[in-house]
C-alpha positions in Angstrom: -31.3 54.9 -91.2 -28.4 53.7 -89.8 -28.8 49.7 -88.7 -27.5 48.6 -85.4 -24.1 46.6 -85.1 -23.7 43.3 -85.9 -24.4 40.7 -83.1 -25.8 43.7 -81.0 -28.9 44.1 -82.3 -31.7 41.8 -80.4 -29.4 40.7 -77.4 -31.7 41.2 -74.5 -30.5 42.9 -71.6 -31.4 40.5 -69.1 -29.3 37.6 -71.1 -26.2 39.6 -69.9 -27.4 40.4 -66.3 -28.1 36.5 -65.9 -24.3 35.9 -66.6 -22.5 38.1 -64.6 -25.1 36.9 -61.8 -24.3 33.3 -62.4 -20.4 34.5 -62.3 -20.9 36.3 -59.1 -23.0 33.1 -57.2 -20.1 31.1 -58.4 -17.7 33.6 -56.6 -19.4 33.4 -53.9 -19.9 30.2 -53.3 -15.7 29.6 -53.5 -15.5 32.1 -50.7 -18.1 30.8 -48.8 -15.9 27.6 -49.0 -13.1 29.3 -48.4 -14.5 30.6 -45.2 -15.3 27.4 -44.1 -11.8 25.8 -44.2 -11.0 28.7 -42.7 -13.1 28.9 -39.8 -12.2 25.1 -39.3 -8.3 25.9 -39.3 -8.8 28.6 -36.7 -10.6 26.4 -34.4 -8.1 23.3 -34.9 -5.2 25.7 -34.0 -6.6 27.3 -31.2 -7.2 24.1 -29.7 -3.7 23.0 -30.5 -2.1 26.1 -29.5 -4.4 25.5 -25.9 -3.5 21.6 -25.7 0.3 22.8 -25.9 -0.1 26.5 -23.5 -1.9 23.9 -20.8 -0.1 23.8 -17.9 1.3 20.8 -16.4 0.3 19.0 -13.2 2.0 20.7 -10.4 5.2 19.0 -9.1 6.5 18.8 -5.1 9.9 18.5 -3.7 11.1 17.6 -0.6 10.2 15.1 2.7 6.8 14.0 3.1 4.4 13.6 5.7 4.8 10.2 7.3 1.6 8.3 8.9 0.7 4.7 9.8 -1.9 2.6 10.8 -2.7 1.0 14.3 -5.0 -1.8 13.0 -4.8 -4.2 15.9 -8.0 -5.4 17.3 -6.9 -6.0 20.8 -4.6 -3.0 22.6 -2.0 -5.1 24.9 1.0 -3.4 26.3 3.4 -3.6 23.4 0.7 -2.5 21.1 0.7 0.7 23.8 4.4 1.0 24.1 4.6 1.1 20.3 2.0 3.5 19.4 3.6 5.7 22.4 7.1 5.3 19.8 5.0 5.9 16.9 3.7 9.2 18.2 6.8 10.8 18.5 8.5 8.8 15.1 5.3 9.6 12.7 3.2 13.0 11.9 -0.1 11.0 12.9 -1.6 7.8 13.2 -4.7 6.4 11.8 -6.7 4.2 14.6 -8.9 1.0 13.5 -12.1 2.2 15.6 -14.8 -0.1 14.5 -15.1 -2.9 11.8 -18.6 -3.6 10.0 -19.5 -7.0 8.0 -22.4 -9.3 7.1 -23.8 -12.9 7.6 -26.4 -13.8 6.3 -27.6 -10.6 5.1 -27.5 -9.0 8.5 -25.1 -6.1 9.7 -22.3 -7.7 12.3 -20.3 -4.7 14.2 -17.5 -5.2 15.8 -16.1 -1.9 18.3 -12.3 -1.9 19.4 -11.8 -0.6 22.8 -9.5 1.8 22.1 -7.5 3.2 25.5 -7.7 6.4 24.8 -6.4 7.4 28.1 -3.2 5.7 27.3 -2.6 7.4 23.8 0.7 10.0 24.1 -0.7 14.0 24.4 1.9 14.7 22.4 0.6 12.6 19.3 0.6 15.1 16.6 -2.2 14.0 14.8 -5.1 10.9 15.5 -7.7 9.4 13.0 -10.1 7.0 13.1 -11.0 4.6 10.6 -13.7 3.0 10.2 -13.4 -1.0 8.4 -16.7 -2.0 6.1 -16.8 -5.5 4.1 -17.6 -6.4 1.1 -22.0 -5.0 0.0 -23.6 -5.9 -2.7 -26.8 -3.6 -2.7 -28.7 -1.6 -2.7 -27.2 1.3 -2.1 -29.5 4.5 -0.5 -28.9 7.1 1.6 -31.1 7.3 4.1 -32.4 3.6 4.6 -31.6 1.5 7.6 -27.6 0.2 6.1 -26.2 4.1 5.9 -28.7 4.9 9.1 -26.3 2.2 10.8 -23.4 3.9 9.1 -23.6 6.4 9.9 -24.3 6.2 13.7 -21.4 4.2 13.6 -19.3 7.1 12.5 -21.1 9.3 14.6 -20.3 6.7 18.1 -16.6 6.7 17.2 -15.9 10.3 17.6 -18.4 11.3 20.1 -16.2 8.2 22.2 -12.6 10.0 21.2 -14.2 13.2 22.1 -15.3 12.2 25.6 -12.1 11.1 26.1 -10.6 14.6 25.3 -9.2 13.2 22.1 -9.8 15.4 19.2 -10.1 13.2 15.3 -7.6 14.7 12.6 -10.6 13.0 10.6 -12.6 9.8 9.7 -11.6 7.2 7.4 -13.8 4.5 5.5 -11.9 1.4 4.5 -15.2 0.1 2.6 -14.5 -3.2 -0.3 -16.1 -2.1 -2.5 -17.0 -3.4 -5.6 -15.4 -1.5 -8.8 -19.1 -0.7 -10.3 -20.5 0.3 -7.4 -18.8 3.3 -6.9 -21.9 6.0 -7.1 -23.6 3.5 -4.6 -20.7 4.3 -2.0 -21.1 8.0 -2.9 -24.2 7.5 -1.1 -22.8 6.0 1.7 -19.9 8.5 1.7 -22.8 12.1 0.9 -24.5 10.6 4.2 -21.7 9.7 6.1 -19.9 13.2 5.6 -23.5 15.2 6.9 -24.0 13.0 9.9 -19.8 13.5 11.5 -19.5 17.3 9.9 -17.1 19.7 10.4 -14.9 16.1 10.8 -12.9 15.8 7.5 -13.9 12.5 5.5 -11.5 10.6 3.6 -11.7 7.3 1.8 -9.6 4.4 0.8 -8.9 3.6 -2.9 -7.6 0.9 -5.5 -5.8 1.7 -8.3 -8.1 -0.3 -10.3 -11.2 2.4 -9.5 -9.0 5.5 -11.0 -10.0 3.6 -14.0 -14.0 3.6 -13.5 -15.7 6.8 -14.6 -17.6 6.9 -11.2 -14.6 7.8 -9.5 -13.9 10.9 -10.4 -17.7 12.0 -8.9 -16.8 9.6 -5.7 -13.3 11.4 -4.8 -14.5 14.9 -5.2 -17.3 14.1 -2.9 -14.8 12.7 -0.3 -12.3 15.7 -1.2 -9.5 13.5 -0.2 -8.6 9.7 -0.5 -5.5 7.1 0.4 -4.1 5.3 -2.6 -3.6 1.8 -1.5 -1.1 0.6 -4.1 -0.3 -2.6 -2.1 -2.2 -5.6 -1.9 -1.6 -10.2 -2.6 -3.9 -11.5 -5.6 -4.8 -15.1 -4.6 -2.0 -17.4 -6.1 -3.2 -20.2 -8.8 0.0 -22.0 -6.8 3.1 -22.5 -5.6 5.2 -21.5 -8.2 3.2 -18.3 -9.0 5.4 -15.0 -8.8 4.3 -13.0 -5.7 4.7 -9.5 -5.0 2.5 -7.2 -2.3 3.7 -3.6 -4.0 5.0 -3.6 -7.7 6.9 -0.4 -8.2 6.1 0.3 -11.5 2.4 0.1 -10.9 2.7 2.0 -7.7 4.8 5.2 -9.5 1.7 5.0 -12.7 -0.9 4.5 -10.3 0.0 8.0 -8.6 1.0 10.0 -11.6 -3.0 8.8 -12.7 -4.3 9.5 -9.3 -3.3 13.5 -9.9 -5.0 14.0 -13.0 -8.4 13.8 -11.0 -7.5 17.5 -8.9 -7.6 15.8 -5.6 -5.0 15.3 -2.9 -4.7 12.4 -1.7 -2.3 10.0 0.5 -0.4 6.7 -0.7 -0.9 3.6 1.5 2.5 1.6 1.7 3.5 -2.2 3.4 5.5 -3.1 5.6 3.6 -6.6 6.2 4.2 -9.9 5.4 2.3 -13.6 4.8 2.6 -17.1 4.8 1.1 -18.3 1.7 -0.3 -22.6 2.2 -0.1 -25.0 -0.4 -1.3 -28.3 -0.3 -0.1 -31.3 -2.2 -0.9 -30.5 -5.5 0.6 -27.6 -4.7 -2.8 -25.4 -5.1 -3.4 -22.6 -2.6 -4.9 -23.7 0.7 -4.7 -20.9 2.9 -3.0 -17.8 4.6 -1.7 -16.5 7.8 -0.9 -12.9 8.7 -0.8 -10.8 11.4 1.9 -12.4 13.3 0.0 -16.2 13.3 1.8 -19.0 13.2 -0.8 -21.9 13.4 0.3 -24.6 10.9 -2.5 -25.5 8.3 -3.0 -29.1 8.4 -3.9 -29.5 5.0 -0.6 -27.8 3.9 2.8 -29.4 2.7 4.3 -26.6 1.8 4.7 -22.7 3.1 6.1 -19.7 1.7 6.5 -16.7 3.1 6.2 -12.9 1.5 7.3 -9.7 2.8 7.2 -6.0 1.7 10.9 -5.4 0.2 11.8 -2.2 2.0 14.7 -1.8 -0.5 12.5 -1.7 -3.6 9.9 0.9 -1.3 12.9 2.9 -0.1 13.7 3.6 -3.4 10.1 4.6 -4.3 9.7 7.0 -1.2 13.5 8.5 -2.6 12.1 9.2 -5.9 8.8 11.0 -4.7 10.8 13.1 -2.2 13.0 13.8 -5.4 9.8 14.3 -7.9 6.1 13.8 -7.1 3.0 15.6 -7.9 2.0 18.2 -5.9 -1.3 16.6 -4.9 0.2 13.9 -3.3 0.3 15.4 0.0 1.9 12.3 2.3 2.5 8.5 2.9 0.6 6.1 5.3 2.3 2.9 6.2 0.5 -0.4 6.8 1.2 -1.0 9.7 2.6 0.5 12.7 5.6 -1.4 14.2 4.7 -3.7 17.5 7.2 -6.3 18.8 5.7 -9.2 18.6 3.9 -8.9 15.0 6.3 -11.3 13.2 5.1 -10.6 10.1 5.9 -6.8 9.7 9.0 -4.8 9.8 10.9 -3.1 13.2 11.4 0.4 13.4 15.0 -0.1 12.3 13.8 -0.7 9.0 10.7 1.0 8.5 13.0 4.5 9.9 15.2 4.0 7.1 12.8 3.6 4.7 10.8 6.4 6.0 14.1 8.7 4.8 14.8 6.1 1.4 17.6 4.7 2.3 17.7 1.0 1.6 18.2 -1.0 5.0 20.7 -4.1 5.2 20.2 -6.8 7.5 23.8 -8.5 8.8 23.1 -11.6 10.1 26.4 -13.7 12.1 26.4 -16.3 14.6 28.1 -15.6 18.1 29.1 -18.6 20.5 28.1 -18.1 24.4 29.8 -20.1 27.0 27.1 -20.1 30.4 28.5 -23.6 31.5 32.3 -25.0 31.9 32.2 -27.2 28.8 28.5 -25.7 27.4 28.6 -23.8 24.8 25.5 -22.1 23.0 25.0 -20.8 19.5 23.5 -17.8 18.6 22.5 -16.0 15.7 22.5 -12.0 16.0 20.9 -9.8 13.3 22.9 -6.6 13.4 21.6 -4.6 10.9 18.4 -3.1 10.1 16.2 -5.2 8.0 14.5 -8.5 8.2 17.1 -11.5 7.1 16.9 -14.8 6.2 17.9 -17.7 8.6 18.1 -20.5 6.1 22.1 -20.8 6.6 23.6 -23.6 8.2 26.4 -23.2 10.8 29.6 -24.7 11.0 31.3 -25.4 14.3 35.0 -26.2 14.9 37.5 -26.1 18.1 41.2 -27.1 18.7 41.2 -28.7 21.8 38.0 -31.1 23.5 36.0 -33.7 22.8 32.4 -33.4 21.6 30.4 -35.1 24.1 27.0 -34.1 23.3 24.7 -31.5 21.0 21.4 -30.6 19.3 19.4 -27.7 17.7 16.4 -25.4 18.5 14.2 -23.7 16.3 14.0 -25.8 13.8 17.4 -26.4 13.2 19.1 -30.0 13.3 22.3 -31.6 13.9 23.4 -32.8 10.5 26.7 -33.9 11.0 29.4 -34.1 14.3 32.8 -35.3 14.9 35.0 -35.1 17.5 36.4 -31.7 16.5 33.3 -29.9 14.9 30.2 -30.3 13.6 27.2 -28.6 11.7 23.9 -27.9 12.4 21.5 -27.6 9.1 18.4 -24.6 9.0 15.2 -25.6 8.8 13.5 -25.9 5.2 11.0 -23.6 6.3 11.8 -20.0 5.5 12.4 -17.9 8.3 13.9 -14.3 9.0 14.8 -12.6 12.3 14.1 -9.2 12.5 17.0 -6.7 13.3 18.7 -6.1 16.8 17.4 -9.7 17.5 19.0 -12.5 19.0 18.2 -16.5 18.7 19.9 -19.3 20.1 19.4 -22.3 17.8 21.4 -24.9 19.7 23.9 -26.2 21.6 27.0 -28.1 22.4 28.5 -30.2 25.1 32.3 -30.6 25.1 34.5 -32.6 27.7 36.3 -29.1 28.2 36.1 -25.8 28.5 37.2 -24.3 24.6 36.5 -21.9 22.5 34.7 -22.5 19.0 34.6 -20.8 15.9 31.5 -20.4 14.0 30.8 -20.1 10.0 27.9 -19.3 8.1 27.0 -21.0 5.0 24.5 -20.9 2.5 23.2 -24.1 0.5 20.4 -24.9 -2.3 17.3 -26.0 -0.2 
């Protein structure tokens, strides 16, 4: 009988099954593995290959549309005569109509009589907007704040329609407060069923874009201005001020088009007097074209939109801007007597980014035998700065007599010149304008000569 091999005999089948089984499990588990990292790499470069095949934001080219706002409470004749210049100078104008607020908790509304009758038929385009203080809560849709809303909005352009005006659309100018966005969604959900098919658009800060309400709040509108101007409240005098920082303005647009919404950009053309009082702390403000002195102020400064640092913001959009910035709206429209905001010289050239240049000189005017008055003419096309002195010389005569008027002073004479000094106050006159600012009495009739000069005030 023949005996079976060596190391063969008694090995159990199932001893060798378990190994190449273990093997296997073990194979199969580095694949599974393998898989896995694999799987994960796929995903990762898909999303890679997606982030870098994204198309980017849409860019524009070209002019844009140019709009302002008429935000005068009271309609007098040159606030007529210049929205008459504005609707032929402009692609539409945006009407204050109505201004809400509250005291003591209660609702105060204000209407402006707006002559509709008077407005150019040949105005391209006509919105109303709709000014809403500061609300803290609560916000609803239907209770008796957005009932009063929306009537409001309602009233407005049922008035413009009466008077055979039709509204290019309805703005809200609401403050309000960076978390209470949704709330104003609310306001705005309401407000848009009550005045439909009338397009609804809203005003924004740049510091909402931030805010993950807004994104829900400016779809719901579907359009929105981007207000990139505004004066934070000084700690004093010697703070730096500023009402449109380019920088932030450019970033604050470029974030605005990431949200898929067109919307407008809001530009100055204002100015202020800023107070200070002795300590040289803030004490108070006047815009609008008021010049009531604050008696608890020593000390005034005055800030005004730069149109050279806009004009070149307005050039580089009309070079490269994204396509969902559809036009600009200027704050405010140009009226003749609103001290504090540019003349259409300068806000035209702007309007096409050019930088405007005020040119101011003085001019001698000789009404009288022996009277001679002194004038300054501005005859460029921006806003400048009066704070020169003036020196005045002749050949032949004898000074007899002289003084200044707005606020300029006689600081020196003899009898074959003299000087009269600008007042410490800063002060501009606006282009194409003249101003005499004093006088001179000499024993015979002469001709003067007249020098500006600057000095440290």
């Amino acid at each position: 009988m023949s005996s079976a091999p060596r190391g063969v005999k008694g090995v159990t089948p199932w001893k060798c099954e378990g190994n190449i089984a273990l093997e296997l499990w073990t194979l199969l588990g580095h694949l599974w593995v393998v898989m896995i990292f694999l799987q994960i790499a796929v995903v990762v470069t898909t999303l890679c290959l997606a982030s870098c095949a994204r198309a980017p934001e849409p860019r524009a080219t070209g002019p844009l549309r140019q709009e302002a706002y008429v935000w005068q409470r009271d309609w007098g004749g040159r606030v007529q005569t210049a929205v008459g210049e504005g609707s032929s100078r402009l692609d539409g104008l945006t009407l204050l109509a109505a201004e809400v607020g509250w005291h003591d908790g209660r609702p105060e509304v204000l209407r402006i009589p707006i002559p509709y009758a008077a407005l150019p038929k040949s105005t391209r385009s006509i919105g109303l907007a709709l000014r809403i203080g500061a609300f803290h809560g609560p916000f609803r849709a239907d209770d008796a704040t957005a009932t009063l809303l929306c009537n409001l909005a309602v009233a407005i352009l049922d008035e413009a329609r009466a008077a055979g005006m039709a509204s290019a659309e309805l703005q809200l100018d609401f403050d309000c407060a960076e978390s209470r966005l949704d709330g104003y969604r609310l306001w705005l959900e309401a407000v848009k069923r009550r005045v439909a098919p009338t397009p609804v658009s809203i005003t924004v800060l740049p510091s909402w874009l931030d805010r993950p309400a807004f994104q829900r709040l400016a779809r719901c509108g579907g359009s929105y201005v981007l207000q990139v101007h505004s004066l934070r409240r000084p700690a004093n005098a010697k703070d730096p001020f500023t009402l449109c920082n380019p920088r932030e303005a450019r970033e604050a647009v470029e974030r605005a088009a990431s949200f898929g919404v067109p919307f407008r950009v809001a530009l100055p053309t204002y100015g202020y007097r800023l107070d200070f009082d002795p300590d040289g702390q803030f004490a108070g403000i006047a815009a609008d074209g008021a010049d009531d002195g604050n008696p608890h102020a020593t000390l005034s400064r005055e800030i005004r939109s730069d149109p050279i640092v806009l004009a070149g913001l307005v050039r580089d959009w009309m070079r490269d801007r994204p396509a969902l910035m559809s036009g600009l709206i200027w704050y405010r429209l140009p009226v003749a007597d609103d001290r504090r905001n540019w003349r259409w010289a300068t806000l035209a050239r702007v309007m096409a980014g050019l930088p405007p240049r005020g040119h101011l000189r003085a001019e001698p005017r000789y009404p009288q035998s022996g009277l001679v008055e002194l004038d300054l003419l501005n005859d460029g096309n921006a806003d400048v700065s009066t704070r020169f002195d003036l020196d005045v010389r002749w050949d032949h005569g004898t000074l007899i007599a002289a003084d200044g008027f707005h606020g300029f002073e006689l600081a020196r004479r003899t009898a074959e010149s003299c000087e009269l000094q600008s007042p410490k106050g800063a002060d501009f006159l606006p282009p194409g304008e003249r101003r005499t600012i004093g006088w001179l009495r000499l024993n015979t009739n002469t001709e003067v000569r007249c020098e500006l000069f600057s000095r440290l005030l």
